[in-house]
MARKE-154955 format. One record per atom (N, C-alpha, C, O): atom name; z, x, y; residue in three letters. Coordinates in Angstrom, 1 decimal, decimal comma. Atoms other than C-alpha are relative to their C-alpha. Layout:
{atome:CA&w:Z&u:X&v:Y&residu:Ala}
...
END
This chain:
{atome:N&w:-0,4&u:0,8&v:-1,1&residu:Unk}
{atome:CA&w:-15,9&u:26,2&v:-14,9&residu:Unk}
{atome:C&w:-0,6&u:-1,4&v:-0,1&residu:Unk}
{atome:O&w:-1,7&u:-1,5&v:-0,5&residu:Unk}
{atome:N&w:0,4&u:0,9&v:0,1&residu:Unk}
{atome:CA&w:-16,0&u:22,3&v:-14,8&residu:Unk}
{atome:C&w:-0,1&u:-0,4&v:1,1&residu:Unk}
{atome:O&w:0,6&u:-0,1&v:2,1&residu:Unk}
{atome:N&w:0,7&u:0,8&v:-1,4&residu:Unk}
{atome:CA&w:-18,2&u:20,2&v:-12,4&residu:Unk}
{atome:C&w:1,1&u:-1,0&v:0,2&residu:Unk}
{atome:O&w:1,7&u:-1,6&v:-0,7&residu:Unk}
{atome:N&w:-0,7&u:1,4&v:-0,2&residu:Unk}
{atome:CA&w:-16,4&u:17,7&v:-10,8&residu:Unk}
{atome:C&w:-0,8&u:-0,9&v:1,2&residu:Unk}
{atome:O&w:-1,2&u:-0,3&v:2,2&residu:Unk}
{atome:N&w:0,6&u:1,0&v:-0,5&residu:Unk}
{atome:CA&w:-18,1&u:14,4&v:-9,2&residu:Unk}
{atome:C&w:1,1&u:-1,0&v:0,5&residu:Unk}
{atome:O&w:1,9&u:-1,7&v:-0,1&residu:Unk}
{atome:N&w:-0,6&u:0,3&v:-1,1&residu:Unk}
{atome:CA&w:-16,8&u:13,2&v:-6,3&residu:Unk}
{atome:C&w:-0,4&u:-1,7&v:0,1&residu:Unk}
{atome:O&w:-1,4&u:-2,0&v:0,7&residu:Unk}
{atome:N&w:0,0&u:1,5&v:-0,3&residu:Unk}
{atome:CA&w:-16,6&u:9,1&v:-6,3&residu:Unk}
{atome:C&w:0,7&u:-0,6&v:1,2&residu:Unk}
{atome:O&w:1,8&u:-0,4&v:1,6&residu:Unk}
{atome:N&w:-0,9&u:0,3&v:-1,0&residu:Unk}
{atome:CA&w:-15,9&u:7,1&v:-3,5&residu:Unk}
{atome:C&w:-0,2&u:-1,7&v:0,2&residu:Unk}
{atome:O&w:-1,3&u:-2,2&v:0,1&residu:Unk}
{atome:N&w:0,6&u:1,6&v:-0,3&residu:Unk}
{atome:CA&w:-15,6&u:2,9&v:-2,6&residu:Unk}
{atome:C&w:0,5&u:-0,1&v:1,3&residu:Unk}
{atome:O&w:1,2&u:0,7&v:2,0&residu:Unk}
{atome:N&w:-0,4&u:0,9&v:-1,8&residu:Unk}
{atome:CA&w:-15,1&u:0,9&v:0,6&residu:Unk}
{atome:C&w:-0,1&u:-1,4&v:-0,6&residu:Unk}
{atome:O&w:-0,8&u:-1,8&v:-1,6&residu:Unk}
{atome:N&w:0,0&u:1,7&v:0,0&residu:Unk}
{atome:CA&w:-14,4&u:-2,8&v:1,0&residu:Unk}
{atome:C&w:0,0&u:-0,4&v:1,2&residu:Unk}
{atome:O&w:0,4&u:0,4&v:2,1&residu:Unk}
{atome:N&w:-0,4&u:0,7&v:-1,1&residu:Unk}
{atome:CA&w:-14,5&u:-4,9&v:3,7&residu:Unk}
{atome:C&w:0,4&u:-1,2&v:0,1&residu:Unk}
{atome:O&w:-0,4&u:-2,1&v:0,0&residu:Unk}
{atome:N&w:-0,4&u:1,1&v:-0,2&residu:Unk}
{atome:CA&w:-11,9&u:-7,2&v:4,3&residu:Unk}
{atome:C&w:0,3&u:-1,2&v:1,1&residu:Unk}
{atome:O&w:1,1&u:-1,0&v:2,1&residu:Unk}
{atome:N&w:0,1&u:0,7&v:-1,1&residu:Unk}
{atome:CA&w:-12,2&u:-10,2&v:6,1&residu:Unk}
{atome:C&w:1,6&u:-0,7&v:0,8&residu:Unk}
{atome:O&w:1,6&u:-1,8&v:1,2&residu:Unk}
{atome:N&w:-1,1&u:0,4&v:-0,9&residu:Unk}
{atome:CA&w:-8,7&u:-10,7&v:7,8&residu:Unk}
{atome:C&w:0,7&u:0,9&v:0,9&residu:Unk}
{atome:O&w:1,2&u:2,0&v:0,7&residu:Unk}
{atome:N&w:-1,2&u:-1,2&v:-1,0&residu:Unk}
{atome:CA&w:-6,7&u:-9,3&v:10,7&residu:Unk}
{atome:C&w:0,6&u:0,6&v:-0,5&residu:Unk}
{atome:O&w:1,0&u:0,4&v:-1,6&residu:Unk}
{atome:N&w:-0,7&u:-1,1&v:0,5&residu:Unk}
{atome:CA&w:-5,0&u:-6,5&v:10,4&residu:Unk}
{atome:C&w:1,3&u:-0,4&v:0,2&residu:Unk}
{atome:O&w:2,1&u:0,0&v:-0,7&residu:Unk}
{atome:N&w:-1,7&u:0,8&v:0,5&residu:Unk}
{atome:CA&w:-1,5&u:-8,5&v:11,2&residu:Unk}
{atome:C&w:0,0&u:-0,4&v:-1,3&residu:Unk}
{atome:O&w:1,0&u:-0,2&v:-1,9&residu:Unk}
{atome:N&w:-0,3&u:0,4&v:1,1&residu:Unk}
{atome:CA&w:-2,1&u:-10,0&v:8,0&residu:Unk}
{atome:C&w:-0,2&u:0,7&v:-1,1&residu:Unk}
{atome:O&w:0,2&u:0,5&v:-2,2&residu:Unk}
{atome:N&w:-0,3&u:-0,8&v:1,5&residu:Unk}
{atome:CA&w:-3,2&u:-7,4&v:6,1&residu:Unk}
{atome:C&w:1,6&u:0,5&v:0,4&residu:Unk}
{atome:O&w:2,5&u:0,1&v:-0,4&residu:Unk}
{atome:N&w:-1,2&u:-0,8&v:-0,4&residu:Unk}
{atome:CA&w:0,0&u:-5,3&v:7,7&residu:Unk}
{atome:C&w:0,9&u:-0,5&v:-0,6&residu:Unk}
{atome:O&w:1,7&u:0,3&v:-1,0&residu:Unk}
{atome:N&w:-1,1&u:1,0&v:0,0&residu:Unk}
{atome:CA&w:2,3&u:-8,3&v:6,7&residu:Unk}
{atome:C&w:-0,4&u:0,0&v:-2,0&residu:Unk}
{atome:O&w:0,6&u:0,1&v:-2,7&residu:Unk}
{atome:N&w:0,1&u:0,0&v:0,9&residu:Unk}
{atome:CA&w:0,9&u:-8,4&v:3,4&residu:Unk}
{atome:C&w:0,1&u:1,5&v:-1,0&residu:Unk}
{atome:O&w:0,4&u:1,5&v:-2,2&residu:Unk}
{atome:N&w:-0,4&u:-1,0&v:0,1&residu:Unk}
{atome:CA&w:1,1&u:-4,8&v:2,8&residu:Unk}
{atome:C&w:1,5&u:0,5&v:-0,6&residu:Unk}
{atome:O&w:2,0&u:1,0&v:-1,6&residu:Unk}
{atome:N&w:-1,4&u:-0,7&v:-0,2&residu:Unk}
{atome:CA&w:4,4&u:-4,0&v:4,0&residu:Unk}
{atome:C&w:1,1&u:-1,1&v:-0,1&residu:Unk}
{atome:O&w:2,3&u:-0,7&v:-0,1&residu:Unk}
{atome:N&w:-1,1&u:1,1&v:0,0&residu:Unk}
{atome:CA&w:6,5&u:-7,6&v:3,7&residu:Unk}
{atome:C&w:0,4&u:0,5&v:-1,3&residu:Unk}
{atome:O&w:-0,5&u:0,8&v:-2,1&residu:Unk}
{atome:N&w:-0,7&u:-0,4&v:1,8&residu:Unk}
{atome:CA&w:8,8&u:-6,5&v:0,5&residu:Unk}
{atome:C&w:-0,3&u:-0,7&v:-0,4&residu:Unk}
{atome:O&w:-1,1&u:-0,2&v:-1,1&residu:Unk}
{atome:N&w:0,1&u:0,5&v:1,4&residu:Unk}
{atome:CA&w:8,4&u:-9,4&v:-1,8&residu:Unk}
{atome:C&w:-1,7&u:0,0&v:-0,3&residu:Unk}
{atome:O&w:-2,3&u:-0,5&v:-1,3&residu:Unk}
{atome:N&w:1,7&u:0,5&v:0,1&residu:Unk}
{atome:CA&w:4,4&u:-9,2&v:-1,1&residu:Unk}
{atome:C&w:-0,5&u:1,8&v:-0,9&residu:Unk}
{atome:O&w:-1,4&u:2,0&v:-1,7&residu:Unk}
{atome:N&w:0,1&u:-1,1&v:0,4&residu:Unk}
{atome:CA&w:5,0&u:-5,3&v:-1,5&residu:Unk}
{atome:C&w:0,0&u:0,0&v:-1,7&residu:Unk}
{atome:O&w:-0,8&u:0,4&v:-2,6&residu:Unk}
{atome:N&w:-0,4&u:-0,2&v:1,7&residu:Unk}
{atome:CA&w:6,4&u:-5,6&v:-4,9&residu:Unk}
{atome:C&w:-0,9&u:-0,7&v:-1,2&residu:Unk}
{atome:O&w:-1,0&u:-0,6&v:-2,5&residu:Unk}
{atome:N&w:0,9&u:0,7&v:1,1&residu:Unk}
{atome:CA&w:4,0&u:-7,8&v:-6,1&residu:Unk}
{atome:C&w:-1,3&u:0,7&v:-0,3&residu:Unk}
{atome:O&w:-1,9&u:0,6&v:-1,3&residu:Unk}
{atome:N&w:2,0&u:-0,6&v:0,1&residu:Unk}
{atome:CA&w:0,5&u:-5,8&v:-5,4&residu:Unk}
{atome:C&w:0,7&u:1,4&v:-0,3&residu:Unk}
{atome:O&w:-0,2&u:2,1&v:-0,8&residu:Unk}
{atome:N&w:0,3&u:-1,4&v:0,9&residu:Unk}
{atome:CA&w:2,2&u:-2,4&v:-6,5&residu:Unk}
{atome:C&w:1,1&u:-0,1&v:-1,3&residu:Unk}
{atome:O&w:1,9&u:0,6&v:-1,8&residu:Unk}
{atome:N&w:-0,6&u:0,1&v:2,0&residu:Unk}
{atome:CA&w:3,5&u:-3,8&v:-10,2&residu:Unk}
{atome:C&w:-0,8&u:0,2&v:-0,6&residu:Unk}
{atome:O&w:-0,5&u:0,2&v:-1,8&residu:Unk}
{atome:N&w:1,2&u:0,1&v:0,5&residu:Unk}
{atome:CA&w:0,1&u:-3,5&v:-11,1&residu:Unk}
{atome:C&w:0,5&u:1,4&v:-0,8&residu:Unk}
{atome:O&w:0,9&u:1,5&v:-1,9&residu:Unk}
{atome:N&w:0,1&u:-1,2&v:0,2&residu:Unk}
{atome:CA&w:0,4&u:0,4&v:-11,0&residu:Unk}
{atome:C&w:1,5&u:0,7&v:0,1&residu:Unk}
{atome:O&w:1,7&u:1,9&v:-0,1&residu:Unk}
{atome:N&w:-1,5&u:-0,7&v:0,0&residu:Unk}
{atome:CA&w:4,5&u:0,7&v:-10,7&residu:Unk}
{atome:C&w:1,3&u:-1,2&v:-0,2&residu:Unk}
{atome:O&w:2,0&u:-1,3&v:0,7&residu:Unk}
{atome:N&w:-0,6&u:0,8&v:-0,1&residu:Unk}
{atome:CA&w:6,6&u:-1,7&v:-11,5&residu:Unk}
{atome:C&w:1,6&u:-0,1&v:0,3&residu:Unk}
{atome:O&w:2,3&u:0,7&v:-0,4&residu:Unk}
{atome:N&w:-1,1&u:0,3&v:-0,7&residu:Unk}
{atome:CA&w:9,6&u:-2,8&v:-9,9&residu:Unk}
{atome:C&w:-0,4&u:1,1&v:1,3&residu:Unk}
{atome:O&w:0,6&u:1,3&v:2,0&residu:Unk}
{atome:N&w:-0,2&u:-0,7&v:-1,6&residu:Unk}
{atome:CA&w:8,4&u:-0,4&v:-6,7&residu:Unk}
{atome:C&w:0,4&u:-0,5&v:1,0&residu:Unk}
{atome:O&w:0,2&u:-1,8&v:0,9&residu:Unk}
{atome:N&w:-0,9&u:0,4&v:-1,2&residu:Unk}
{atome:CA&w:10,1&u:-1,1&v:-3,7&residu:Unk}
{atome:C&w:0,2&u:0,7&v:1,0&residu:Unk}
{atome:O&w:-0,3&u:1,8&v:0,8&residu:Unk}
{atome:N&w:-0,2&u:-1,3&v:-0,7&residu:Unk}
{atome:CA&w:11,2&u:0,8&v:-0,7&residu:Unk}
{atome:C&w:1,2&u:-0,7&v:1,1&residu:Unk}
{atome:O&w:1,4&u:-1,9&v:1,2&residu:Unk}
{atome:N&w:-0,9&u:0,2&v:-0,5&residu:Unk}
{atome:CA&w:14,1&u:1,0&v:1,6&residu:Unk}
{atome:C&w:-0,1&u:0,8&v:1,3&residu:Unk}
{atome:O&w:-0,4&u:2,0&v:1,4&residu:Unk}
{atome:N&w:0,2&u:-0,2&v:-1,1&residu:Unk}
{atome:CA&w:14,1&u:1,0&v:5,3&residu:Unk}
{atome:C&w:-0,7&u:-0,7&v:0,4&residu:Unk}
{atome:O&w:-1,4&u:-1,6&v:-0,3&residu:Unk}
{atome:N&w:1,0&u:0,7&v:-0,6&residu:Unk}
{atome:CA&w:12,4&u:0,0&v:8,3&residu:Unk}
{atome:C&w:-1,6&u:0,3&v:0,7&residu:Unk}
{atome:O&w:-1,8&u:1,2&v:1,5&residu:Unk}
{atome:N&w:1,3&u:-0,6&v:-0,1&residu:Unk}
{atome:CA&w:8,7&u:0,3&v:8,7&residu:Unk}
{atome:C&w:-0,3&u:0,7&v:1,6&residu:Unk}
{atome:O&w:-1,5&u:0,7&v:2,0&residu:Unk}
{atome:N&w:-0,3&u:-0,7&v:-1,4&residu:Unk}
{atome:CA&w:9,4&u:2,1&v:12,4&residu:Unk}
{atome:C&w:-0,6&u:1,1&v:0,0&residu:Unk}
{atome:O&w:-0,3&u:1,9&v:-0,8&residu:Unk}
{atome:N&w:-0,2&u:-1,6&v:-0,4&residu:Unk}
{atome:CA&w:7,7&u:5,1&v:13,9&residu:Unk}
{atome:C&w:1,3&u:0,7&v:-0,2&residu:Unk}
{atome:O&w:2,4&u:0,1&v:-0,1&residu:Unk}
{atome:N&w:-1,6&u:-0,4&v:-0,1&residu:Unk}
{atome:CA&w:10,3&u:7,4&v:13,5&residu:Unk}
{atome:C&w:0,9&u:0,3&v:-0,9&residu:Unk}
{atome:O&w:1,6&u:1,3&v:-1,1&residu:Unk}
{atome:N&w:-1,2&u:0,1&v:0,7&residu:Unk}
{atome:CA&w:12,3&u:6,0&v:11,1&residu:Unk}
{atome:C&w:-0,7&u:0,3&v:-1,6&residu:Unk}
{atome:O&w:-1,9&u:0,1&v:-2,0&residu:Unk}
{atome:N&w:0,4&u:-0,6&v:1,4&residu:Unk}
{atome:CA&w:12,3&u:7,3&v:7,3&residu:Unk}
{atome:C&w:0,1&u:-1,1&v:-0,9&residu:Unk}
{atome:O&w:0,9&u:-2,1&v:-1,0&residu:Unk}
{atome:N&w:0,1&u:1,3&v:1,7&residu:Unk}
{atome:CA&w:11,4&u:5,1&v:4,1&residu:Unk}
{atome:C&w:0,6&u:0,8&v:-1,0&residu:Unk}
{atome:O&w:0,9&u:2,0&v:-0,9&residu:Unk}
{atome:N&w:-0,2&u:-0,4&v:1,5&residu:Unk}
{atome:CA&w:12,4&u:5,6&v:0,8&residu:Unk}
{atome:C&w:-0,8&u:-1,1&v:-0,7&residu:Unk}
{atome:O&w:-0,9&u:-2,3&v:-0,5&residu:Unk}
{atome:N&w:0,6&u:1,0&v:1,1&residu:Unk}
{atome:CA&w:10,1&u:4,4&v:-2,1&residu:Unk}
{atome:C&w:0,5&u:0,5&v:-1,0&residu:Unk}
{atome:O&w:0,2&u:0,0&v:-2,1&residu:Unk}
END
């Protein structure tokens, strides 16, 4: 049986949560911070309680 070691980080960022939210979730801001790890990601829909995404 192999041990496994549990890592963990935190950050703390200094801006409103509107702006992270906007930077997050605005599509062309989307596509830019997850090409790192996927490129061309995207998603379709509206970010609504409720309502369904597609990524």
């Amino acid at each position: 049986m192999k041990n496994f070691k549990t890592i963990s980080f935190s950050i703390q960022i200094d801006a409103d949560r509107a702006n992270i939210w906007k930077v997050l979730w605005e599509p062309n801001s989307y596509r830019k911070w997850t090409r790192v790890f996927m490129e061309g990601s995207h998603y379709t829909g509206e970010l609504k309680e409720g309502n369904t995404i597609r990524f």
